[in-house]
C-alpha positions as CSV (number, residue, x, y, z in Angstrom):
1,X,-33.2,-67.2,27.9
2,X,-33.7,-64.1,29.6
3,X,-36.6,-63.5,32.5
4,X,-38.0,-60.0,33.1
5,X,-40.9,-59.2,35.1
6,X,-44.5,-58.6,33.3
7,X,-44.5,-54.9,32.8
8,X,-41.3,-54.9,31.0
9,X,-42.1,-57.8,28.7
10,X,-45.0,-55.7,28.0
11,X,-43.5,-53.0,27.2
12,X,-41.2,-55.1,24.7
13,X,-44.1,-56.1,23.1
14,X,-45.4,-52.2,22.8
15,X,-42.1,-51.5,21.6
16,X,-41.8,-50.5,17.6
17,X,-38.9,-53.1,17.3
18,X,-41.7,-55.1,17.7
19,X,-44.6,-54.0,15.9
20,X,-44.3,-56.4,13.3
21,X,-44.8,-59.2,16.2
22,X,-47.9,-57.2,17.4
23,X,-49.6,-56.9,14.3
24,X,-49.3,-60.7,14.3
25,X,-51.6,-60.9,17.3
26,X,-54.8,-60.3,16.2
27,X,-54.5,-63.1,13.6
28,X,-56.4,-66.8,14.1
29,X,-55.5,-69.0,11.9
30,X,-55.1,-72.8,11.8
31,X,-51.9,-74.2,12.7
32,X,-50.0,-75.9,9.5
33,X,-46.7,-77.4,8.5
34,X,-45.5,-77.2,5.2
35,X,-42.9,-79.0,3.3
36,X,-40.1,-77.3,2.1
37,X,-38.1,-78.2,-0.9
38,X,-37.2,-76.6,-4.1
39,X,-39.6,-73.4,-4.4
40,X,-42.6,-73.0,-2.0
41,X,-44.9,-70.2,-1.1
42,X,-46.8,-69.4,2.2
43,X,-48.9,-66.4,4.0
44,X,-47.2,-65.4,6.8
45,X,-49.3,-64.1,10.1
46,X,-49.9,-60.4,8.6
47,X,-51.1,-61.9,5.2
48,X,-47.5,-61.3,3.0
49,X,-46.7,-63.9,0.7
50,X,-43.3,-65.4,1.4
51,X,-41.7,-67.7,-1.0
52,X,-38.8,-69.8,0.0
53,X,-36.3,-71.3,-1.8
54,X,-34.0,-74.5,-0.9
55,X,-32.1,-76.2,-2.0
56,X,-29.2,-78.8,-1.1
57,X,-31.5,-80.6,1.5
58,X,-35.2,-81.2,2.8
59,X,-36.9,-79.5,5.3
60,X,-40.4,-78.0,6.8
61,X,-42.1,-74.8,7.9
62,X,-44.2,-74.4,10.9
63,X,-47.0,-71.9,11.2
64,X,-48.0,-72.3,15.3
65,X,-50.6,-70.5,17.2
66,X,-49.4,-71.0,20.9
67,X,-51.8,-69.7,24.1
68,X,-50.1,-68.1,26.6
69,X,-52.3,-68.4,29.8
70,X,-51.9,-66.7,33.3
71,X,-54.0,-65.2,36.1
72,X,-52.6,-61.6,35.4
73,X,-52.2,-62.4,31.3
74,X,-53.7,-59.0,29.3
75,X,-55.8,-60.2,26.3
76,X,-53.4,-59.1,23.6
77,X,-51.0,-61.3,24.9
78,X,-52.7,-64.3,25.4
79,X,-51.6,-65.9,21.7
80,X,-48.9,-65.3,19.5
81,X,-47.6,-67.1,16.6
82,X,-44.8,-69.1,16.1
83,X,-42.7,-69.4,12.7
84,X,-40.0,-72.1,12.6
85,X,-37.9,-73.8,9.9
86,X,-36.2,-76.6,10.5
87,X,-33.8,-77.9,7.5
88,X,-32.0,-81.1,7.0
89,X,-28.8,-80.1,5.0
90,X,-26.8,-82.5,2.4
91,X,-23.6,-81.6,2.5
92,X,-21.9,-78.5,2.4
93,X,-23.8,-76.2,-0.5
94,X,-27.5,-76.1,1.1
95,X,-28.6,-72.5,0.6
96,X,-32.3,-71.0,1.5
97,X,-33.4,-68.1,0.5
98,X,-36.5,-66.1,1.8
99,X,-38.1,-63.3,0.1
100,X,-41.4,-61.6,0.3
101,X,-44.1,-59.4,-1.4
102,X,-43.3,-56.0,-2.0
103,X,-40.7,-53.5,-1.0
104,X,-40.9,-52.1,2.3
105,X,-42.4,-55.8,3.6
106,X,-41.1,-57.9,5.7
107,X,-42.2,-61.1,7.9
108,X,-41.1,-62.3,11.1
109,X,-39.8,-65.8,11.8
110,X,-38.9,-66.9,15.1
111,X,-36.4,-69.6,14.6
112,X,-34.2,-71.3,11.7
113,X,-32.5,-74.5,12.4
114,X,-30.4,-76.3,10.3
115,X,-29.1,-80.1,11.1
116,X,-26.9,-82.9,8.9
117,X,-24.5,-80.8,6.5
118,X,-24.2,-77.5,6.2
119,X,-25.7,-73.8,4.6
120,X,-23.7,-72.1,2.1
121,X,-26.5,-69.4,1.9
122,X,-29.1,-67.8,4.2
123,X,-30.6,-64.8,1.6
124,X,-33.0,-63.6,4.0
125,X,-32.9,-59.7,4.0
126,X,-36.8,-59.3,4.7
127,X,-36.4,-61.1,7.9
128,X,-36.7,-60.4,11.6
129,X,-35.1,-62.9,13.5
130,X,-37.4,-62.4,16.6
131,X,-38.1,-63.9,20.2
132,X,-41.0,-65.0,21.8
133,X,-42.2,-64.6,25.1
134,X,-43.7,-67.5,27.0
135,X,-45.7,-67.6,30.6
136,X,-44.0,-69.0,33.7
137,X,-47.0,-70.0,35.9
138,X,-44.9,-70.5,39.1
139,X,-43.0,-67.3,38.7
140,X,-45.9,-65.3,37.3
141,X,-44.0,-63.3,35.4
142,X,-43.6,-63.6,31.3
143,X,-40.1,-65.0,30.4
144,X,-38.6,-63.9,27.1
145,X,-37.2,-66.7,24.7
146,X,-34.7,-66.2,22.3
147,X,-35.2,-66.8,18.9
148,X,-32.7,-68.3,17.1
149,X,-30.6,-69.1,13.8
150,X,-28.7,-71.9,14.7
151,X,-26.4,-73.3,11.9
152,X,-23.3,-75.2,10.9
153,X,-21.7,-72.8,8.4
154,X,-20.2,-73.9,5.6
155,X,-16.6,-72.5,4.1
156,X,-17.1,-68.8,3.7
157,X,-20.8,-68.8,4.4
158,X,-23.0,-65.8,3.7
159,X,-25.7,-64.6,5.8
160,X,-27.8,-61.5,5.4
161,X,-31.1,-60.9,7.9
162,X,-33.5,-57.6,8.2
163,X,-33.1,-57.5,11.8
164,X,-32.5,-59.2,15.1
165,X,-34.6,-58.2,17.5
166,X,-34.2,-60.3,21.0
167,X,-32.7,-63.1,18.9
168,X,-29.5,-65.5,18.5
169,X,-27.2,-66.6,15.5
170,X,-25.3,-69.5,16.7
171,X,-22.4,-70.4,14.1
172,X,-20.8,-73.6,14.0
173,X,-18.8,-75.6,11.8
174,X,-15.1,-75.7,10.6
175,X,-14.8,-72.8,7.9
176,X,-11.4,-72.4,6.8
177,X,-12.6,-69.0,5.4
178,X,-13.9,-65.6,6.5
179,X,-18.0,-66.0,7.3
180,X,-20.2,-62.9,6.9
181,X,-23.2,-61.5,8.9
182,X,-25.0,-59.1,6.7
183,X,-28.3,-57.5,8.7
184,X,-29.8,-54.9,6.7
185,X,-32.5,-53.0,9.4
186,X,-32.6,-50.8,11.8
187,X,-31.8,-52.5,15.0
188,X,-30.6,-54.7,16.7
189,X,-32.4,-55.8,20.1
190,X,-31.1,-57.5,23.2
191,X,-29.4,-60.2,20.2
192,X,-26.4,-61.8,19.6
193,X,-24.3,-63.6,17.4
194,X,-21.9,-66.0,18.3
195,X,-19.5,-67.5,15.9
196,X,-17.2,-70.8,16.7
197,X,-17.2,-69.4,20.0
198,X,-14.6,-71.6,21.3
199,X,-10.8,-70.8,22.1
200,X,-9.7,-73.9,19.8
201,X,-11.3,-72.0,16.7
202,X,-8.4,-70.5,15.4
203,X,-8.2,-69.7,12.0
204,X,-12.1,-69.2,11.4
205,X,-13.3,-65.6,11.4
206,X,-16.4,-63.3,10.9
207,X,-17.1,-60.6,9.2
208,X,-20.8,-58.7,10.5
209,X,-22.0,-55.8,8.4
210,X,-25.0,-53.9,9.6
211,X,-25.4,-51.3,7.0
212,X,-28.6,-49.2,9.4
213,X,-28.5,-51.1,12.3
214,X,-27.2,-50.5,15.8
215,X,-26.5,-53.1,18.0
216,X,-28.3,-52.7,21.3
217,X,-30.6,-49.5,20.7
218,X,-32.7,-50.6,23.8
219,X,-35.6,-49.0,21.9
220,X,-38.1,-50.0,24.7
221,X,-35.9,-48.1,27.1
222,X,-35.3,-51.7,28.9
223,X,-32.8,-52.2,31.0
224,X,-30.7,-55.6,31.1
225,X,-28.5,-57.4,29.2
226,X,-26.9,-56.0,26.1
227,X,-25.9,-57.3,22.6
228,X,-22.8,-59.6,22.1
229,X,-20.6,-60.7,18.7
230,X,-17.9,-63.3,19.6
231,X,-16.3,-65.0,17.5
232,X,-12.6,-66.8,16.8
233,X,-11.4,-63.4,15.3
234,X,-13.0,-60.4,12.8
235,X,-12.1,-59.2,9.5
236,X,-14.1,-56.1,9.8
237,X,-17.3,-55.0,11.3
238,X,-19.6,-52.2,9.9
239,X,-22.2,-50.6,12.1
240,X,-24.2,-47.4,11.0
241,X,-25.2,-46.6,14.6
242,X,-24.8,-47.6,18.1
243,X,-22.9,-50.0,19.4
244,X,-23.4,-51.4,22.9
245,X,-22.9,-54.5,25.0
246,X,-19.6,-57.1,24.2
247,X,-17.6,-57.7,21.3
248,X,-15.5,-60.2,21.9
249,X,-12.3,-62.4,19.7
250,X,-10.9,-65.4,21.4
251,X,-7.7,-65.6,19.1
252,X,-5.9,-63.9,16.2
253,X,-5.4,-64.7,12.7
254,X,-2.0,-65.5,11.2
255,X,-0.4,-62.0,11.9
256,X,-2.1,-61.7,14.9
257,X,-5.5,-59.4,14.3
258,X,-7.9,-60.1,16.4
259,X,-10.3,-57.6,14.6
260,X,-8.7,-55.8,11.5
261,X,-11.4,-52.9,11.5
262,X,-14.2,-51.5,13.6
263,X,-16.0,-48.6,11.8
264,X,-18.8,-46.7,13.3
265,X,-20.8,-44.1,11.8
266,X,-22.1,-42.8,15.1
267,X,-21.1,-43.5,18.8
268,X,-19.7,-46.6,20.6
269,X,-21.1,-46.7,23.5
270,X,-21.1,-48.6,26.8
271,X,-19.1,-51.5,25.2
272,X,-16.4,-53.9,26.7
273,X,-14.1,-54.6,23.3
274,X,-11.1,-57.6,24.1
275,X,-9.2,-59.1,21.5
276,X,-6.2,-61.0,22.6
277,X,-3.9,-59.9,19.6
278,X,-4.0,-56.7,17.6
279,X,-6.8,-54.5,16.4
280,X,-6.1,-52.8,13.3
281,X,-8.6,-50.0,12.9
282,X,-11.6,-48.2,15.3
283,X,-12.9,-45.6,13.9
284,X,-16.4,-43.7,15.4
285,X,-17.9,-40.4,15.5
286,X,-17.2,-40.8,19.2
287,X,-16.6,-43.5,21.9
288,X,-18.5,-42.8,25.0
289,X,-17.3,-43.3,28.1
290,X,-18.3,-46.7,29.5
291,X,-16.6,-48.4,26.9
292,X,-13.5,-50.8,27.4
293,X,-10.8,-51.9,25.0
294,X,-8.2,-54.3,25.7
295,X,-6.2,-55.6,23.4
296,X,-2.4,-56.4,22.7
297,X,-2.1,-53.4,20.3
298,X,-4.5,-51.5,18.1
299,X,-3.0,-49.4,15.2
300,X,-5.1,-46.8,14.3
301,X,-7.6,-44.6,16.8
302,X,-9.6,-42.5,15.2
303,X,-12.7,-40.2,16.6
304,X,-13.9,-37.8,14.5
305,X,-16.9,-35.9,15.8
306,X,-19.9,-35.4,13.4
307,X,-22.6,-32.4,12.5
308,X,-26.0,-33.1,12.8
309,X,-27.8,-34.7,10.5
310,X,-31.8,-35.5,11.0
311,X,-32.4,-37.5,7.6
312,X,-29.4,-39.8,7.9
313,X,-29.9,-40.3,11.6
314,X,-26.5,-38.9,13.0
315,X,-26.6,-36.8,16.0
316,X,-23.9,-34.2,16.5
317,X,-20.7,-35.2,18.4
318,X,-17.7,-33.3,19.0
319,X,-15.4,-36.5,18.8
320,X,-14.6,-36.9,22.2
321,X,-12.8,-40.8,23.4
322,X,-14.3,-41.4,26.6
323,X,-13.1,-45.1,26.9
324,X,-10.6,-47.1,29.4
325,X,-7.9,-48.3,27.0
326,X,-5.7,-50.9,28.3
327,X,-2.9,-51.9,25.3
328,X,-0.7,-55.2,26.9
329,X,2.1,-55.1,23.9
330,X,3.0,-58.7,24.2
331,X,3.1,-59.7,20.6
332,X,6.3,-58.0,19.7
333,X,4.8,-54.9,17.4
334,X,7.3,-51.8,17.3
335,X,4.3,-49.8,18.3
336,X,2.1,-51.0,20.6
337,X,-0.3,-48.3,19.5
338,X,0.2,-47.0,15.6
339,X,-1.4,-43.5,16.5
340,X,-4.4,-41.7,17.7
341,X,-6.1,-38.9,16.3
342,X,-9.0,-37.6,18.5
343,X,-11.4,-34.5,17.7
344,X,-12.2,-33.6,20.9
345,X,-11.4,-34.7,24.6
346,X,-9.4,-37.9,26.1
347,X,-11.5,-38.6,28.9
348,X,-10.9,-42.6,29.7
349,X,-7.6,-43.7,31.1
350,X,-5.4,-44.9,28.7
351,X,-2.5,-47.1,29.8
352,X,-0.1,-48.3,26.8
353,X,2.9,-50.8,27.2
354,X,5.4,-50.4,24.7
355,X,6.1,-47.4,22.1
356,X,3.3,-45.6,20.5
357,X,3.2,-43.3,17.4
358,X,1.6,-39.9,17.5
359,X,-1.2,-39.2,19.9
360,X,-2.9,-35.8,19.0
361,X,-6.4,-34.4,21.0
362,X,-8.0,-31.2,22.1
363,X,-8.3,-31.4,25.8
364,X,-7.0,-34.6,28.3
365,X,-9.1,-35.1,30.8
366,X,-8.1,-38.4,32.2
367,X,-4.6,-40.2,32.7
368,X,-2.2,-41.0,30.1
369,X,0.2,-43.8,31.2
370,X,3.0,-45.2,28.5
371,X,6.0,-47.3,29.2
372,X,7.9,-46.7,26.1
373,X,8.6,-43.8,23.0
374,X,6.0,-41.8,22.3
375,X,4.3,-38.5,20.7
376,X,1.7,-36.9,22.5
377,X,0.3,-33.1,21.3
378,X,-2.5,-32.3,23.4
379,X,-4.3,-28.7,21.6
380,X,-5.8,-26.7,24.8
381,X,-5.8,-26.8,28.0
382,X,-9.3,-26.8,29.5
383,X,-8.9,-24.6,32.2
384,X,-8.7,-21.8,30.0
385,X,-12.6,-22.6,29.7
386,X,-12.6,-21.8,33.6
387,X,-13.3,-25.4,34.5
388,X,-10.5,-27.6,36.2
389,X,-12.1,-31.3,35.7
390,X,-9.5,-32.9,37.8
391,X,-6.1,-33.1,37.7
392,X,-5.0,-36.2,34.6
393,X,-1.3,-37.2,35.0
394,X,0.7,-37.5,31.8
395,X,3.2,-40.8,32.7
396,X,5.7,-41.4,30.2
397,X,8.5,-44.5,31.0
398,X,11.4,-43.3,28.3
399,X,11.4,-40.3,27.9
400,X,10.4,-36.7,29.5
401,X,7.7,-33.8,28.5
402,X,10.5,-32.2,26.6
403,X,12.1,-35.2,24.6
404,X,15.5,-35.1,26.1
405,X,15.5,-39.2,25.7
406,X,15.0,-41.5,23.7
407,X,12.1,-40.2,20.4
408,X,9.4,-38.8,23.3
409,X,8.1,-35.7,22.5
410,X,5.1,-34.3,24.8
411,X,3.3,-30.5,23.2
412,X,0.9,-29.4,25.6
413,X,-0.5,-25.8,26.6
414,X,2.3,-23.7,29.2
415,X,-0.7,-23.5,31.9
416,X,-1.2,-27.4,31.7
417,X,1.7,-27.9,34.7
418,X,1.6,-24.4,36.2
419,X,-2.3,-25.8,37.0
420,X,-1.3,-28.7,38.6
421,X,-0.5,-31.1,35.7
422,X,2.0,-33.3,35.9
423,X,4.7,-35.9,34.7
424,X,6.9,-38.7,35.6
């Protein structure tokens, strides 16, 4: 549970994340729970018809009207509505699935619980998992509640949402096999999703997909916390847009991954990334700096800058890497970092132990620190844009700017040391 103080829970609530919440407010209706079981239709609090289908175990739907009340409470925020399912699973193939009347519509449900056994299938993609916001008298201020998908997953369990928006998917269970997080919208809001989030989960692993969302957008321009994904380990994650706030392995898989791919069409931005083992691929338009990434190796860096483009939503980015990288090489790999490939500037501090491959970018504008073998080609120097930015230190363990030992081979611009740059 998060608190903030009233003018920013309002302005959550005037947010467009949230309008589907909003339009919700106006609404009186009676207060029902319906039996779930098999196929069963209802009208949500905008007047769509949803029809939800279980199966594998017993349940119910609630349709709430709760009063908020408070001295400085505004009107439209003095009810909302409350959608909750709560499911009784029967062993380990209990799937629901949630759809709704026509294309574009979708309906808002606050929490999803399910108890006993555990879901195989949550086919939801016209969902928003959302929060709710409740009054705290002796504070006087509006505290925002989570909502929630809490869940036992079953082996290889799939899950697909429209969108979190100041929500929580809580995985638990024993899956011997990869678990995936499909959320089809267009953001993600101050959510997380937490998957066998304990150190003894080895072995069990998630894949998220977000094919439009970004994680963290902070669409109401609120401060505070971000978004987090934890989990055991990750096959592969798949985000359109932003990504902000924690992500998070607590182990490896049996050749030590801790995340086999991270693909971003857009920026990373702002994000702490630690993975005790390797991380196979990250691949963004750009990776702001801001962001952290530790991990025991990684094998492929990859920024690639972008052109503008209004209709898909992608901003233009010349492909600079602005995070601190900090790569431990514990695990034995030959190269503690495969290679790196960046458009446009190095602007984090990077500090490798171990051997790397070939590291190739335009400008370096921070410090490059590597104990062992390594390739480094940096393009141009940026003082021959008439701007010094510092003086970044090229530290290489094995080897010297001109290869005389071991396989180190350093290309950089002639005015790089004559301006002050320098080795060791």
């Amino acid at each position: 549970m998060w608190t903030d103080s009233r003018d920013d829970a309002v302005a959550l609530m005037d947010s467009p994340v949230m309008e589907a919440m909003e339009s919700r407010l106006l609404l009186d209706v009676t207060p029902e729970v319906i039996a779930l079981g098999g196929k069963t239709q209802y009208t949500d609090f905008s007047g769509n018809v949803v029809t939800v289908k279980l199966t594998g175990g017993t349940g119910t739907l609630s349709l709430d009207k709760e009063t908020l009340t408070g001295d400085n409470l505004e009107s439209d925020l003095e009810r909302q509505w409350i959608t909750a399912i709560s499911i009784t699973a029967v062993g380990d193939n209990c799937k629901l699935i949630i759809s709704v009347n026509g294309k574009k519509t979708t309906t808002v449900i606050n929490e999803i619980t399910v108890t006993g056994g555990s879901l195989k299938t949550l086919k939801a993609p016209k969902v928003i998992l959302a929060g709710i916001l409740v009054y705290d008298d002796e504070d006087n201020m509006l505290v925002r509640q989570q909502g929630k998908l809490e869940m036992s997953a079953a082996n290889g369990a799939s899950i697909s949402l429209n969108k979190l928006n100041c929500a929580t998917v809580l995985l638990t269970g024993t899956s011997t096999k990869v678990v995936s997080v499909n959320v089809t919208g267009s953001t993600f809001f101050r959510s997380s999703i937490v998957a066998y989030d304990t150190v003894e989960s080895a072995g069990y692993g998630v894949a998220l997909k977000a094919k439009k969302a970004s994680v963290n957008m902070n669409s109401a321009g609120l401060d505070g916390k971000l978004s987090t994904v934890t989990a055991a380990y990750f096959t592969k994650i798949n985000v359109a847009g932003l990504v902000g706030g924690t992500l998070k392995a607590h182990t490896y898989d049996s050749k030590d991954v801790s995340l086999s791919r991270l693909n971003v069409r857009g920026a990373i931005d702002k994000t702490k990334i630690t993975a005790p083992g390797t991380i196979g691929n990250i691949t963004a338009h750009e990776i702001r700096v801001g962001t952290i990434i530790e991990a025991d190796a990684l094998n492929r860096l990859n920024t690639r800058g972008a052109k503008a483009n209004v209709k898909k939503g992608i901003l233009a980015s010349s492909g600079d890497m602005g995070a601190t990288i900090d790569l431990l090489g514990t695990l034995g790999k030959t190269r503690t970092l495969g290679s790196a490939k960046i458009k446009g500037s190095i602007m984090g501090d990077v500090t490798i132990t171990g051997d790397t491959g070939s590291i190739r970018a335009r400008h370096l504008l921070a410090d490059l620190t590597i104990t062992g073998n390594t390739k480094v080609r940096i393009q141009r120097d940026v003082l021959e844009e008439g701007t010094s930015l510092g003086k970044p230190l090229i530290h290489i363990g094995s080897g010297s700017v001109r290869g005389a030992l071991g396989t180190t081979k350093v290309s950089v611009p002639t005015s790089f040391f004559v301006s002050g740059w320098s080795t060791a």
